[in-house]
Backbone of each chain as ProteinMPNN parsed JSONL, in Angstrom:
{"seq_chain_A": "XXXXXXXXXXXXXXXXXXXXXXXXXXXXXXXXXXXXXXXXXXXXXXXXXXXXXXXXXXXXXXXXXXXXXXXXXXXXXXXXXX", "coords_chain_A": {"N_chain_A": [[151.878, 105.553, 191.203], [150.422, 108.405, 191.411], [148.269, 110.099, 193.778], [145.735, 112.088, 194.319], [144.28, 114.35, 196.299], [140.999, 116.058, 196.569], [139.102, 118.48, 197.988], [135.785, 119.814, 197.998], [134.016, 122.394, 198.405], [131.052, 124.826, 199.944], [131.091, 127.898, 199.218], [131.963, 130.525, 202.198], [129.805, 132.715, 201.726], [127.842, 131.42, 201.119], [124.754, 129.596, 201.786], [124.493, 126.952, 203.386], [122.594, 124.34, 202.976], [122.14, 121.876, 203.448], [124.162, 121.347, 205.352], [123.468, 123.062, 207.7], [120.862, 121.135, 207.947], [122.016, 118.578, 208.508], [123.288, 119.321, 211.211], [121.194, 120.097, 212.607], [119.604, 117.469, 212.43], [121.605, 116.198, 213.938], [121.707, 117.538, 216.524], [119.121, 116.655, 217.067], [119.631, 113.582, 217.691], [120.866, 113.939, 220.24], [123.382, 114.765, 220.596], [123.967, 117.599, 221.662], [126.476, 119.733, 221.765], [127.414, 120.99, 219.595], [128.379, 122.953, 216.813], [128.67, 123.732, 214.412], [127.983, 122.964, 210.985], [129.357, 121.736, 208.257], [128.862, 120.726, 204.503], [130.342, 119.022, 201.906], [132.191, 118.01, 198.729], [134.254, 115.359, 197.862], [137.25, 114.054, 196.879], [138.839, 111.606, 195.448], [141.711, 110.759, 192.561], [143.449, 109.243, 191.006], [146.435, 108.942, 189.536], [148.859, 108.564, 186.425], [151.982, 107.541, 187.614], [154.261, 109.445, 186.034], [153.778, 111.179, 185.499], [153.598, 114.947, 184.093], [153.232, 118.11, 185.104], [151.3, 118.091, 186.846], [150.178, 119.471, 189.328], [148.852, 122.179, 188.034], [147.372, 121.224, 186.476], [145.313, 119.38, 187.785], [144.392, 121.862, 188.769], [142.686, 122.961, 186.69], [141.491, 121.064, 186.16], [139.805, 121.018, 188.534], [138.399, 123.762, 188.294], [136.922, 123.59, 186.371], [135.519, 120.934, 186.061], [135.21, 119.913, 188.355], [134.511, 121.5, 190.763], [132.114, 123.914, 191.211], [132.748, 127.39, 190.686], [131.621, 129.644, 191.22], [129.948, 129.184, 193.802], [131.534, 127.391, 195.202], [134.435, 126.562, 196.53], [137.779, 125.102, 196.145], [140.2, 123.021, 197.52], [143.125, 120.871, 196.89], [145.264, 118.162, 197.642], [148.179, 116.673, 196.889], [149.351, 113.313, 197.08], [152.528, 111.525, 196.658], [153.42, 108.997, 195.2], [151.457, 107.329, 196.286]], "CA_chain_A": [[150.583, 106.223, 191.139], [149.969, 109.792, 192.104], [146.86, 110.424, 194.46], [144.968, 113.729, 194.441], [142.71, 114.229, 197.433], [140.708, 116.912, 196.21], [138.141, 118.803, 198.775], [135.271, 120.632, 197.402], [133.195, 122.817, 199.815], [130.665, 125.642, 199.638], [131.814, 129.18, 199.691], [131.095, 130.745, 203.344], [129.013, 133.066, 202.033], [126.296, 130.691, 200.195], [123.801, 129.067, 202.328], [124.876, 125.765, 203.118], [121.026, 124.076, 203.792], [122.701, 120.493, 203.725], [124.626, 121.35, 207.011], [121.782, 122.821, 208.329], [119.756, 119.716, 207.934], [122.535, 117.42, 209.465], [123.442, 119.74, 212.234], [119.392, 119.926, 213.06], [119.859, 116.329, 212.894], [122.872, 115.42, 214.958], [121.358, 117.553, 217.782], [118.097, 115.888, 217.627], [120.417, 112.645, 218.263], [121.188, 114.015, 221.471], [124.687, 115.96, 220.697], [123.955, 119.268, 221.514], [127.4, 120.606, 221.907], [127.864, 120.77, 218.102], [128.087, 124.345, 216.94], [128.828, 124.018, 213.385], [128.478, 121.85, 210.236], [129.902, 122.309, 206.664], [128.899, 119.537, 203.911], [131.469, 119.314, 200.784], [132.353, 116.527, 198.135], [135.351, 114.685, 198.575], [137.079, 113.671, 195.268], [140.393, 110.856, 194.868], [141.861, 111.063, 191.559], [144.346, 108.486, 190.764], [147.132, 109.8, 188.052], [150.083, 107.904, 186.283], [153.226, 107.987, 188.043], [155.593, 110.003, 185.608], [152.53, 112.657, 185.308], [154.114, 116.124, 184.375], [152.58, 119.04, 185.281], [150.122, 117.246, 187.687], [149.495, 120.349, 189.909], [148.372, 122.791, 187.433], [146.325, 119.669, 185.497], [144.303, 119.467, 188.492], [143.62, 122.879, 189.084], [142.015, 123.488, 185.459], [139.771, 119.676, 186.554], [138.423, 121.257, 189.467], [137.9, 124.744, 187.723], [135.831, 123.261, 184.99], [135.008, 120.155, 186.339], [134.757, 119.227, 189.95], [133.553, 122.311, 191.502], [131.699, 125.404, 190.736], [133.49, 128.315, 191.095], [130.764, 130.435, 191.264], [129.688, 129.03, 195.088], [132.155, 126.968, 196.099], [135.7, 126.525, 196.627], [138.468, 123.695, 196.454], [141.38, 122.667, 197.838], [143.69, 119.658, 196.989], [147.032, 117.676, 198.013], [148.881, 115.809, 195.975], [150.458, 112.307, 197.593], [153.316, 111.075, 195.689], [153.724, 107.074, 194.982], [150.271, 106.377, 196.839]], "C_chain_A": [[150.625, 107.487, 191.99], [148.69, 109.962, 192.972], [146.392, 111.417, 194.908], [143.801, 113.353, 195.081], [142.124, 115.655, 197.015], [139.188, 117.063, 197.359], [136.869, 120.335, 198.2], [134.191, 121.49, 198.554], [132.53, 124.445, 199.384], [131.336, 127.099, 200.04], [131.174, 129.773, 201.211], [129.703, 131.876, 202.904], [127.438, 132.85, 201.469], [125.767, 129.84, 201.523], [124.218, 127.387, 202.993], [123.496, 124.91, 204.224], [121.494, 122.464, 204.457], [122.909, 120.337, 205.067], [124.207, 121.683, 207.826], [121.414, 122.101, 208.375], [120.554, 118.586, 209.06], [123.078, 118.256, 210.796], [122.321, 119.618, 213.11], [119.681, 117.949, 213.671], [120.664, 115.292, 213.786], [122.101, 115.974, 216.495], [120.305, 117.264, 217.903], [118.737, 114.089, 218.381], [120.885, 112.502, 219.538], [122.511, 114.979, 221.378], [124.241, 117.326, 220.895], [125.299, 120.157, 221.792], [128.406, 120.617, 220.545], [127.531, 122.423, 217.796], [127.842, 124.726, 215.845], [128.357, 122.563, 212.431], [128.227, 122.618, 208.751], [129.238, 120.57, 206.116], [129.791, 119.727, 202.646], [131.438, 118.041, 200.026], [133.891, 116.244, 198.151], [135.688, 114.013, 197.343], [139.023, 112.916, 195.674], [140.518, 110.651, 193.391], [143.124, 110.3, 191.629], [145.267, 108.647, 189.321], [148.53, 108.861, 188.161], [151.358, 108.692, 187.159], [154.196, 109.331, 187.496], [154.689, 111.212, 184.601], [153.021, 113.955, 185.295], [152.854, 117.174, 184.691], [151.118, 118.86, 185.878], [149.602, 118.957, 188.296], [148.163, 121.327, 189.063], [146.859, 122.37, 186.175], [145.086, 119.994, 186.415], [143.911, 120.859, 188.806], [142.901, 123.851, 188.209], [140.943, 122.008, 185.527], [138.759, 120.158, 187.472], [138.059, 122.69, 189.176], [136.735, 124.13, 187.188], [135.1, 122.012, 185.26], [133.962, 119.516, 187.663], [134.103, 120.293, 190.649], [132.828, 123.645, 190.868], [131.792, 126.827, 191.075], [132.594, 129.52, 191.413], [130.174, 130.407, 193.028], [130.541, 128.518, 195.52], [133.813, 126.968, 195.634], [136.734, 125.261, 196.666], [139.704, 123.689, 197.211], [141.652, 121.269, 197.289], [145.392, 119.172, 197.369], [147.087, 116.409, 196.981], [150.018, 114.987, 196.731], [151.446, 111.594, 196.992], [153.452, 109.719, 195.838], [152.285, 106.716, 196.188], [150.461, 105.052, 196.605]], "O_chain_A": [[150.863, 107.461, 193.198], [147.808, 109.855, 192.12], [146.663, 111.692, 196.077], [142.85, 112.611, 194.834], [142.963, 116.543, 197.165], [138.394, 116.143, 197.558], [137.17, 121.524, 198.092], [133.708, 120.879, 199.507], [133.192, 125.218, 198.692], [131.994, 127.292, 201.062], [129.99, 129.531, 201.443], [128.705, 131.899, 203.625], [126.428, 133.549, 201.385], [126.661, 129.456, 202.277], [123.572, 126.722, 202.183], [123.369, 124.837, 205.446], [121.26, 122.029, 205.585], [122.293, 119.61, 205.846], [124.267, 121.044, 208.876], [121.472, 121.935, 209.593], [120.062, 117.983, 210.014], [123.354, 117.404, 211.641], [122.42, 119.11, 214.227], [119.856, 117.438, 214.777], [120.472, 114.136, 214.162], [121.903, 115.2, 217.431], [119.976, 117.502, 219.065], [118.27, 113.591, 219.406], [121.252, 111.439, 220.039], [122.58, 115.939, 222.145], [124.265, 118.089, 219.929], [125.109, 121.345, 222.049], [129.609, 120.376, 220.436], [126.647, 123.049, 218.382], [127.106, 125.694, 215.659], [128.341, 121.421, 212.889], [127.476, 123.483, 208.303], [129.126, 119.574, 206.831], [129.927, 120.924, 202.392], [130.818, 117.07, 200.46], [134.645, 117.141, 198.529], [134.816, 113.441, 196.69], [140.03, 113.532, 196.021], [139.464, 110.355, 192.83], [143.955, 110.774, 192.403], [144.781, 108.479, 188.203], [149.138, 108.494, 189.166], [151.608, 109.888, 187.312], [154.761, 110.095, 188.28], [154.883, 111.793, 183.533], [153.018, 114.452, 186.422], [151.672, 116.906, 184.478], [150.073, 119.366, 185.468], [148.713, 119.559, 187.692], [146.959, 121.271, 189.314], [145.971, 122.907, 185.514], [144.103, 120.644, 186.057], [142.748, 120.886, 189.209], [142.551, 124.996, 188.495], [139.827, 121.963, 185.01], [137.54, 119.991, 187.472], [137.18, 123.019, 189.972], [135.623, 124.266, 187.698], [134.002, 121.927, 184.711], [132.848, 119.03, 187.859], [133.039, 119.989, 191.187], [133.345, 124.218, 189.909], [130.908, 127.377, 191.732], [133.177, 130.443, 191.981], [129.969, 131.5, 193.555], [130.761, 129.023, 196.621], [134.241, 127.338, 194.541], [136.33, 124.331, 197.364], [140.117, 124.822, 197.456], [140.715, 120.48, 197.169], [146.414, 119.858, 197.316], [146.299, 115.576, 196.532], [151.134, 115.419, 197.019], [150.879, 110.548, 196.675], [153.648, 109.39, 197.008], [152.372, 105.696, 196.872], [149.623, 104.232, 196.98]]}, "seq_chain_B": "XXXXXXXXXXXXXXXXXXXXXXXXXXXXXXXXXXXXXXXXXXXXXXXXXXXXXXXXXXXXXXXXXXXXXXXXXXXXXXXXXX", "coords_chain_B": {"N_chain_B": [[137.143, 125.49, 219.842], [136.569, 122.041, 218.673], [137.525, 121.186, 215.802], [136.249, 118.85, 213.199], [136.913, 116.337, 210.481], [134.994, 114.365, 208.353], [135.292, 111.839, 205.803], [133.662, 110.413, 203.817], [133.353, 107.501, 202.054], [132.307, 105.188, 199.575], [132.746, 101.541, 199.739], [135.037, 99.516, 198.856], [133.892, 97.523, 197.053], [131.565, 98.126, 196.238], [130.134, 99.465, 193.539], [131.705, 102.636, 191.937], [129.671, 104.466, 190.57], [128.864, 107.659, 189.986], [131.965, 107.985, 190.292], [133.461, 106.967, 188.071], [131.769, 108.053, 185.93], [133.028, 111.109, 185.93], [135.522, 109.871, 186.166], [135.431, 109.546, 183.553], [134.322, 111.954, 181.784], [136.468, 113.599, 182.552], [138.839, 112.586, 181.117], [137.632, 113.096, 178.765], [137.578, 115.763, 178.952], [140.605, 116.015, 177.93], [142.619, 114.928, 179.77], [144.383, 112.036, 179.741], [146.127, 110.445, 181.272], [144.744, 109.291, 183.665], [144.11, 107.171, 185.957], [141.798, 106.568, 187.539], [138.679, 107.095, 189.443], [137.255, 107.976, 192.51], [134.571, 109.216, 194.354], [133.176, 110.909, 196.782], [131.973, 112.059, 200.262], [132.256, 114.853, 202.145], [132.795, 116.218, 205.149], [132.906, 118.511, 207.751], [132.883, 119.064, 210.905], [132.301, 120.846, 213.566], [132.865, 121.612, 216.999], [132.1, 122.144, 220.544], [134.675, 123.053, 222.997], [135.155, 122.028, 225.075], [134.344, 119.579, 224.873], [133.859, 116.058, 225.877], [134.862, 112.895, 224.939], [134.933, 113.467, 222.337], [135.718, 111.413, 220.649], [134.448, 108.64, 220.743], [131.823, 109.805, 220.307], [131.549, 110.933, 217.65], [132.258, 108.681, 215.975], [129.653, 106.912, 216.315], [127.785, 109.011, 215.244], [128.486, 109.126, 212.806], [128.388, 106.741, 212.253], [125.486, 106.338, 212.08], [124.468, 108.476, 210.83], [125.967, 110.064, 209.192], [127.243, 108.336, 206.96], [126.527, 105.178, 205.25], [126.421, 101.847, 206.628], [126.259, 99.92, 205.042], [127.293, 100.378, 202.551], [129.061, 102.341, 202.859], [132.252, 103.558, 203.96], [133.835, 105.405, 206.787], [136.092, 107.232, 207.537], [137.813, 109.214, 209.954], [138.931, 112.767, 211.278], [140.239, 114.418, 214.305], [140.758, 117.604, 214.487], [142.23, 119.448, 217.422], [141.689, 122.72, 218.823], [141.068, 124.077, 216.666]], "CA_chain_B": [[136.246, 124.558, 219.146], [137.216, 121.172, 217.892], [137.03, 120.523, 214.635], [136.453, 117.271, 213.103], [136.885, 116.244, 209.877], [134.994, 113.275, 207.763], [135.28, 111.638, 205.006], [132.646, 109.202, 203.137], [133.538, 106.779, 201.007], [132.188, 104.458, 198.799], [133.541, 100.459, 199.609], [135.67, 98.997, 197.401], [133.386, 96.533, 196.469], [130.45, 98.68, 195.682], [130.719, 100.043, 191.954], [131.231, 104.266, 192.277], [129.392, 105.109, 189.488], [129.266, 108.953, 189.757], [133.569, 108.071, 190.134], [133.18, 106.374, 186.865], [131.323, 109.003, 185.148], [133.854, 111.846, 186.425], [136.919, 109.589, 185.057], [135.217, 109.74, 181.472], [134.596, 113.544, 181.567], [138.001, 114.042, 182.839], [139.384, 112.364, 179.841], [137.021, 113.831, 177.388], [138.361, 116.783, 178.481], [141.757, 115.74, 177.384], [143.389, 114.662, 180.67], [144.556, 110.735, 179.394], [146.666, 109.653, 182.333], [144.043, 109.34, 184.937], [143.699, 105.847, 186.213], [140.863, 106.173, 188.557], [138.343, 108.421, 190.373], [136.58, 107.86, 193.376], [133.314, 110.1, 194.999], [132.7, 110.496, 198.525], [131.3, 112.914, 201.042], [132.982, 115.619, 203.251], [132.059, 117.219, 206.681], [133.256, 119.387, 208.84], [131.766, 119.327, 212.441], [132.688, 121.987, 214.454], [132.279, 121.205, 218.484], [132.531, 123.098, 221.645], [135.691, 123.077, 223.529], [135.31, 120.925, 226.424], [133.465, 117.689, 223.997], [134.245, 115.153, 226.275], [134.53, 111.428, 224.413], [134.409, 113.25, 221.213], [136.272, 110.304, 219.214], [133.621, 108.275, 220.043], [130.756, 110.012, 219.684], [132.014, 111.11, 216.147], [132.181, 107.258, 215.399], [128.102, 107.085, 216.116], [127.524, 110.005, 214.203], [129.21, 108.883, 211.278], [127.687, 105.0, 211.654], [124.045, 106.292, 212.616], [123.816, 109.365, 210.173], [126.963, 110.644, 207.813], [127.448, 107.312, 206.604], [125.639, 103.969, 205.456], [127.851, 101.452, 206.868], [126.207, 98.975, 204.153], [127.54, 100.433, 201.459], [130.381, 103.16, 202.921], [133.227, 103.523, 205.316], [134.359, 106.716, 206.82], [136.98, 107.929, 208.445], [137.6, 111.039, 210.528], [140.37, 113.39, 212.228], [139.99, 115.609, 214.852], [141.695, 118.878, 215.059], [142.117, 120.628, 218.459], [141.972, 124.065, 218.813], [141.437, 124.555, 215.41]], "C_chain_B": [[137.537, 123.756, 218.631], [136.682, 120.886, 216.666], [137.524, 119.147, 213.939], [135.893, 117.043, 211.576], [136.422, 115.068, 208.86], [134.889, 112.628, 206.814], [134.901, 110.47, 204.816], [133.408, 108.409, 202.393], [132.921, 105.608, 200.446], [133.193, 103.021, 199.148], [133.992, 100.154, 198.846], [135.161, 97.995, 196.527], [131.885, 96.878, 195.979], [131.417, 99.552, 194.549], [130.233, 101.846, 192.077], [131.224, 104.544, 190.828], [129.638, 106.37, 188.69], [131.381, 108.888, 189.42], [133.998, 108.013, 188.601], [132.827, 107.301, 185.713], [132.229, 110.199, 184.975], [135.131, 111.968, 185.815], [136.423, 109.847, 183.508], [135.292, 110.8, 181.25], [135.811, 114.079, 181.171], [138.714, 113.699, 181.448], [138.992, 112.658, 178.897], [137.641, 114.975, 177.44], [140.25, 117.17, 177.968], [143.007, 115.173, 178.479], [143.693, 112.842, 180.224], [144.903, 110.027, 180.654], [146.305, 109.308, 183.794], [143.75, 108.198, 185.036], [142.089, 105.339, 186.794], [140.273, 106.981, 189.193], [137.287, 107.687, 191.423], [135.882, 109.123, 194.079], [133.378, 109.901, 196.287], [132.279, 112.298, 198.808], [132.794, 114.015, 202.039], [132.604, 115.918, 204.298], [133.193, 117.881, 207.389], [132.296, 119.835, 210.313], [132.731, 120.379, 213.713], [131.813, 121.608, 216.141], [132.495, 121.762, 219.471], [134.113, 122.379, 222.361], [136.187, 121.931, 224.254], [134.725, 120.06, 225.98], [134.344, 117.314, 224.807], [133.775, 113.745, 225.797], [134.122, 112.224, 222.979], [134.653, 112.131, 220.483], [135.065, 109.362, 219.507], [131.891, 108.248, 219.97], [130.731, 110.483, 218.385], [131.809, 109.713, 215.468], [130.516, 107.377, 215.21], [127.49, 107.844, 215.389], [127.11, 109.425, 212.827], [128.483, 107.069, 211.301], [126.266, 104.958, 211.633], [123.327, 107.32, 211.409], [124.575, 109.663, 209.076], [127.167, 109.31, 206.916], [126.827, 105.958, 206.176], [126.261, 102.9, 205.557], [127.4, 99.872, 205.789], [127.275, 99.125, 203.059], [128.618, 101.265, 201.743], [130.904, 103.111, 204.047], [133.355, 105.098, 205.136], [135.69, 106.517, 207.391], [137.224, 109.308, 208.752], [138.976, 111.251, 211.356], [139.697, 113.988, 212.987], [141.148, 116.308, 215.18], [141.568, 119.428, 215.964], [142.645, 122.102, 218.021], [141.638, 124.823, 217.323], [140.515, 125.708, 215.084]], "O_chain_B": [[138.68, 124.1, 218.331], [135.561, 120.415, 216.476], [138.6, 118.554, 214.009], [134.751, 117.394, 211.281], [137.417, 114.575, 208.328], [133.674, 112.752, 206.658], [135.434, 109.495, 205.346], [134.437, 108.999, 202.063], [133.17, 104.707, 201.247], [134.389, 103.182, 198.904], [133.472, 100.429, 197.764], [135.721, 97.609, 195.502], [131.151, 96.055, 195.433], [132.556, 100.018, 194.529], [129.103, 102.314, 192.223], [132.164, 104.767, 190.066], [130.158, 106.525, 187.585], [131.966, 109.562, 188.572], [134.719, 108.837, 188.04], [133.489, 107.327, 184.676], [132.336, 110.497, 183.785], [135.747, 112.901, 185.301], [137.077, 110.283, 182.56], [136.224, 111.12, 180.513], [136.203, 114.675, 180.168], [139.122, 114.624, 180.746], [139.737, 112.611, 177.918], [138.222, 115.433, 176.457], [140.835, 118.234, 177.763], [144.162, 115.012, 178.083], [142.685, 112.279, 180.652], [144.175, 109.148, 181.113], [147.044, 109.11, 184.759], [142.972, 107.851, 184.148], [141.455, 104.299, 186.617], [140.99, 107.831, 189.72], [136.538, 106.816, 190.98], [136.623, 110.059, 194.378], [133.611, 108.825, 196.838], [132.264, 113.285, 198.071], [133.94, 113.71, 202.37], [131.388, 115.752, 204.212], [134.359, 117.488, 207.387], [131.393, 120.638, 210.549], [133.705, 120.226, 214.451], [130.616, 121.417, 216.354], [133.668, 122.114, 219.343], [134.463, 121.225, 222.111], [137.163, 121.19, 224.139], [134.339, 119.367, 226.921], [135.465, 117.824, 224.817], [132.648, 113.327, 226.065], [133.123, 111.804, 222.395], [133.816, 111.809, 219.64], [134.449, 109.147, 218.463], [131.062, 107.366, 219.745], [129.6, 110.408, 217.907], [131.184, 109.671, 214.408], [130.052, 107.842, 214.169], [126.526, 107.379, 214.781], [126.101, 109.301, 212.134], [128.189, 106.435, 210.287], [125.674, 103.933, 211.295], [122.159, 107.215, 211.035], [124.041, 109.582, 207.97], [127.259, 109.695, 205.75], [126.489, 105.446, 207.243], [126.888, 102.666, 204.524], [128.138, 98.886, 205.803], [128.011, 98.204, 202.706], [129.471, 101.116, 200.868], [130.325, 102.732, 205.065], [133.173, 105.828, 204.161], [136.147, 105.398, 207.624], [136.955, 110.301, 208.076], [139.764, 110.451, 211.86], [138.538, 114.248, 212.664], [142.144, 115.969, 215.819], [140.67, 120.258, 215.823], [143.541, 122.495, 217.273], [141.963, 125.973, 217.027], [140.634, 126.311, 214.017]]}, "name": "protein", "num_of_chains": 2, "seq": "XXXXXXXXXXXXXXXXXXXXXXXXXXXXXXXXXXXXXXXXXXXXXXXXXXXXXXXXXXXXXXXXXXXXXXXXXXXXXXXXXXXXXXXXXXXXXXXXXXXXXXXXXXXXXXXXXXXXXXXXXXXXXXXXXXXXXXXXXXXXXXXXXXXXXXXXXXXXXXXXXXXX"}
């Protein structure tokens, strides 16, 4: 089995209200030495072993699929024999 | 700043629907050899320098607010210096 960790996350220069909200919220918790917070989606993708052309596969899923290229951005790694 | 990285997930014994929905797409759009997809959350917490006891105030965080420890596990890194 192949295992694609795929990380989806807003572009820096869109708004990100989410991480606002839980940053607000962590330092009402008491942390105040928090400076930042990003929120993103977080995507495993489980692919047959003897999968050709895996890289390029996934990077036409999270074009069209997983993220929206328009605000945000992806990254992924690819673990071999998960 | 330290940054600290976390990732949601969905238990293995709760049914990830959205994952579910994601794998069908994926294969509608012609990808066949995908076994499995799983959903989760991302963060990125960005922290001042000198956090002392971040690892486990990151734990509380993540069991009090990023997380619902009914239904998901996290896990987290932290990067120095990063």
């Amino acid at each position: 089995m192949k295992l694609v960790k795929v990380y989806v996350t807003l572009k820096n220069s869109v708004l990100d209200a989410q991480g606002e909200a839980i940053k607000s919220a962590i330092n009402t918790m008491g942390y105040r030495k928090l400076n930042d917070v990003h929120m993103g989606k977080y995507f495993e993708l489980n692919f047959a072993d003897d999968y050709q052309g895996l890289e390029e596969d996934v990077d036409k899923i999270c074009d069209d699929l997983l993220a929206n290229p328009n605000i945000e951005t992806y990254r992924f790694e690819i673990m071999e024999d998960a």
